[in-house]
Backbone as CSV, one residue per row, in Angstrom:
resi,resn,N_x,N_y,N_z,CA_x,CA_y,CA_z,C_x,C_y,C_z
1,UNK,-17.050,-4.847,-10.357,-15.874,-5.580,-9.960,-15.806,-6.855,-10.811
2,UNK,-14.951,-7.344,-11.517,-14.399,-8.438,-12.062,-14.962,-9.656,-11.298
3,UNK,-15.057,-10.771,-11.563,-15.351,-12.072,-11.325,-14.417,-12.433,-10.519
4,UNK,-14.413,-12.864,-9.499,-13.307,-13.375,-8.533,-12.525,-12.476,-7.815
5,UNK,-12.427,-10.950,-8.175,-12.069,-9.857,-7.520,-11.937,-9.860,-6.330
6,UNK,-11.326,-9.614,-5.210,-11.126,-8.710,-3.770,-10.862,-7.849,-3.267
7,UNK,-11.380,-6.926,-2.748,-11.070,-5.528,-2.046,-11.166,-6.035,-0.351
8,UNK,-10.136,-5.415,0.117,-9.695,-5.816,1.081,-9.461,-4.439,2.006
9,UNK,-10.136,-3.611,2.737,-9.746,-2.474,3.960,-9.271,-2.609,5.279
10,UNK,-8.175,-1.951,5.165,-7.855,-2.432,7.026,-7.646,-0.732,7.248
11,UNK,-7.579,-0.455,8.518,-6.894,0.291,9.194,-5.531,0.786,10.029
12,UNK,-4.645,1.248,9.195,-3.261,0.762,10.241,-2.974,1.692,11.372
13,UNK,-2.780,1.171,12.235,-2.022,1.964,13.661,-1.164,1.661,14.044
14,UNK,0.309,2.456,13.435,1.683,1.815,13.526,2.609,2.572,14.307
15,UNK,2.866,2.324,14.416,4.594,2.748,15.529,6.002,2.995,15.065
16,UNK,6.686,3.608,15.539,7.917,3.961,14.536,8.500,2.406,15.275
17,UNK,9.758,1.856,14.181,10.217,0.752,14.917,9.587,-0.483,15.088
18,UNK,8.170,-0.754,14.149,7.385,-1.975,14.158,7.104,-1.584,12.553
19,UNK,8.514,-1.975,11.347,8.400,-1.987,10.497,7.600,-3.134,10.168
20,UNK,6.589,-2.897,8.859,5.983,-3.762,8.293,6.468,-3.977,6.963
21,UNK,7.165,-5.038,6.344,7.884,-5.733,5.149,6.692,-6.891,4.939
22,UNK,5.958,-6.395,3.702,5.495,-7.657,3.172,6.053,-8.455,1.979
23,UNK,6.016,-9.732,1.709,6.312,-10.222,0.542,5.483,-10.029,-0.767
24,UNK,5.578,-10.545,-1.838,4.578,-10.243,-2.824,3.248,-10.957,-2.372
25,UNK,2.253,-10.130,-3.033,1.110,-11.221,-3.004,0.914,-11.580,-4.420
26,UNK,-0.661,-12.003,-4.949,-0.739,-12.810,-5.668,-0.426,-11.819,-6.913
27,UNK,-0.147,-12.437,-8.199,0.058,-11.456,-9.311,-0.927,-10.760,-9.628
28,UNK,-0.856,-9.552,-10.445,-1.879,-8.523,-10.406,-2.702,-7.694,-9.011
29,UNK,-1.974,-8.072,-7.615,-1.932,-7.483,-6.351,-1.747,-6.231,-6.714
30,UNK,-2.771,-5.046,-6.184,-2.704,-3.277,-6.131,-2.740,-2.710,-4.430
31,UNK,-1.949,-2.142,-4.258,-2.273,-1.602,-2.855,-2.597,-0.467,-2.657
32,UNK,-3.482,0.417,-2.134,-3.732,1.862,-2.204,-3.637,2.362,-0.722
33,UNK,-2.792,3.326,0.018,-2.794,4.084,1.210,-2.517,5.367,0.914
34,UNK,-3.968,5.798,2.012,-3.834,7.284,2.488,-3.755,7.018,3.815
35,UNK,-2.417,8.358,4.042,-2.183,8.216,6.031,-3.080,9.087,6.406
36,UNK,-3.529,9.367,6.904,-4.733,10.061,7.789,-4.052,10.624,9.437
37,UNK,-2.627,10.567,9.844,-2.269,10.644,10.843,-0.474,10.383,10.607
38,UNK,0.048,11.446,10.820,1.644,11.478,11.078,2.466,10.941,9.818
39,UNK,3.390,10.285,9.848,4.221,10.257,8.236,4.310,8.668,8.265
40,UNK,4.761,8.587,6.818,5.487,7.246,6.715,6.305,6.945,5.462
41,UNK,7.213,6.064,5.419,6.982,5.657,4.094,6.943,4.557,3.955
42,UNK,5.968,4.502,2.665,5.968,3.165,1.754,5.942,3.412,0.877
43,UNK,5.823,1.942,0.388,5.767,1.574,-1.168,6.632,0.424,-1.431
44,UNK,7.090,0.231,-2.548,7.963,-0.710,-3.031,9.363,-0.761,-2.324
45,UNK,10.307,-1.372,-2.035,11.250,-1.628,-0.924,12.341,-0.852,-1.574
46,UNK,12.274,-1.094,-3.021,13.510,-0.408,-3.804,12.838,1.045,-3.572
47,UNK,11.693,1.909,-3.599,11.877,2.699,-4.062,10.384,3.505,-2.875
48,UNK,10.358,3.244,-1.544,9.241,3.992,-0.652,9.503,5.927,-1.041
49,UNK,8.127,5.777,-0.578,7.505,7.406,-1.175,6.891,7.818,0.625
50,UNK,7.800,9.203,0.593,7.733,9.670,2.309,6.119,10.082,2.371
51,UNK,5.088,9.861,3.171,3.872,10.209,2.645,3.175,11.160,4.582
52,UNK,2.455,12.111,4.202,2.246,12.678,4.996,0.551,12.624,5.442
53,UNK,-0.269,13.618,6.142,-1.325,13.239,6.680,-2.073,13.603,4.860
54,UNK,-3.263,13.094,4.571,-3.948,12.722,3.585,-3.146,12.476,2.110
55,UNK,-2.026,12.099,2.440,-1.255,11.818,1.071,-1.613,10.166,0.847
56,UNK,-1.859,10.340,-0.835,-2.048,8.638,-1.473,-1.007,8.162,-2.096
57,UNK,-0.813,7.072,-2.374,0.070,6.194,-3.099,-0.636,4.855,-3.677
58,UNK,-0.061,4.528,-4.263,-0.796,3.340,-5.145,0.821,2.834,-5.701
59,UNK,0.500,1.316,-5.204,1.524,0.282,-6.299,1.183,-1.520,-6.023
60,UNK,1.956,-1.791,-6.982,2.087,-3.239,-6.908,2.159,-3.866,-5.930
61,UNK,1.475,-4.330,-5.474,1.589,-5.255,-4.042,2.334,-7.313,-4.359
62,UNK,2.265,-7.234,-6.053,3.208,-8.553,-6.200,4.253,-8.337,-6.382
63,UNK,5.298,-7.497,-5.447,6.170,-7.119,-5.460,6.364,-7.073,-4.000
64,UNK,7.921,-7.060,-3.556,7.985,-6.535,-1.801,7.794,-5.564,-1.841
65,UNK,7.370,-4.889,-0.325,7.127,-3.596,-0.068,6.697,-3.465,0.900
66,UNK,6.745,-2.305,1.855,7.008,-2.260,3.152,6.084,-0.704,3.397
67,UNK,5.936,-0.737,4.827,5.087,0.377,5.598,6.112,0.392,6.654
68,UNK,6.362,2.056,6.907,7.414,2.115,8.237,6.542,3.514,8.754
69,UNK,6.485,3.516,9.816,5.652,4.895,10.443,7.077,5.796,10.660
70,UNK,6.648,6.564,10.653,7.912,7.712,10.978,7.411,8.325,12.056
71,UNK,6.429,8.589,12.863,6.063,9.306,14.010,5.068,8.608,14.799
72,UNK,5.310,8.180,15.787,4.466,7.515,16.734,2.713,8.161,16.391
73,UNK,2.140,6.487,16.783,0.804,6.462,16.084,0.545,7.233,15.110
74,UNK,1.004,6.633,14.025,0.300,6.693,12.270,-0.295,6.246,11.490
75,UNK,-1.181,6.494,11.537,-2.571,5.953,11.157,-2.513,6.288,9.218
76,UNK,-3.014,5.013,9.084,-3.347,5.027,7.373,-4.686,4.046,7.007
77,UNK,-5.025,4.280,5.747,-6.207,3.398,5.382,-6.063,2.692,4.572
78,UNK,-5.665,1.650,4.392,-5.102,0.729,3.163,-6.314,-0.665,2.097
79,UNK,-6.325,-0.171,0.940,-7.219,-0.863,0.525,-6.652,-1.883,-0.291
80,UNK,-6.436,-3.147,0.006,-6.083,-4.146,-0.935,-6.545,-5.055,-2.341
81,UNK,-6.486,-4.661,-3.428,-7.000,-5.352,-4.460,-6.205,-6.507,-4.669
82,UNK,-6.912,-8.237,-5.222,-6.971,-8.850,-5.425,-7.874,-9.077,-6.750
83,UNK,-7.049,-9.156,-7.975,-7.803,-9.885,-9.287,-7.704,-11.056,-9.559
């Protein structure tokens, strides 16, 4: 890992109707989710990718971009890089 680097794991357990819109983070921000449970989409705000149980995505997180569950309790694993 790079000098000053962050990896960051959470677990999400989301709800249809408790959209999550984040703003950019810092420049060179990467976000990586696999759902592990029911649908969703994300990704970039202009342009979310419908993602199903073990589907990945990867993008820019210094950019907006949003997580919306599409089916009650949807679970994903989201790993946040920070360079």
């Amino acid at each position: 890992m790079p000098p000053g680097a962050r990896r960051d794991v959470y677990l999400l357990i989301t709800q249809p109707g408790a959209d999550r819109i984040s703003k950019p983070h810092p420049a060179g921000s990467v976000e990586h989710i696999i759902v592990t449970r029911g649908r969703a989409l994300v990704g970039l705000i202009g342009a979310p990718e419908e993602l199903g149980e073990g589907d990945y995505i990867c993008y820019p997180a210094d950019q907006t971009h949003m997580f919306k569950a599409l089916e009650p309790d949807t679970y994903a694993l989201l790993v946040a890089e920070q360079n």
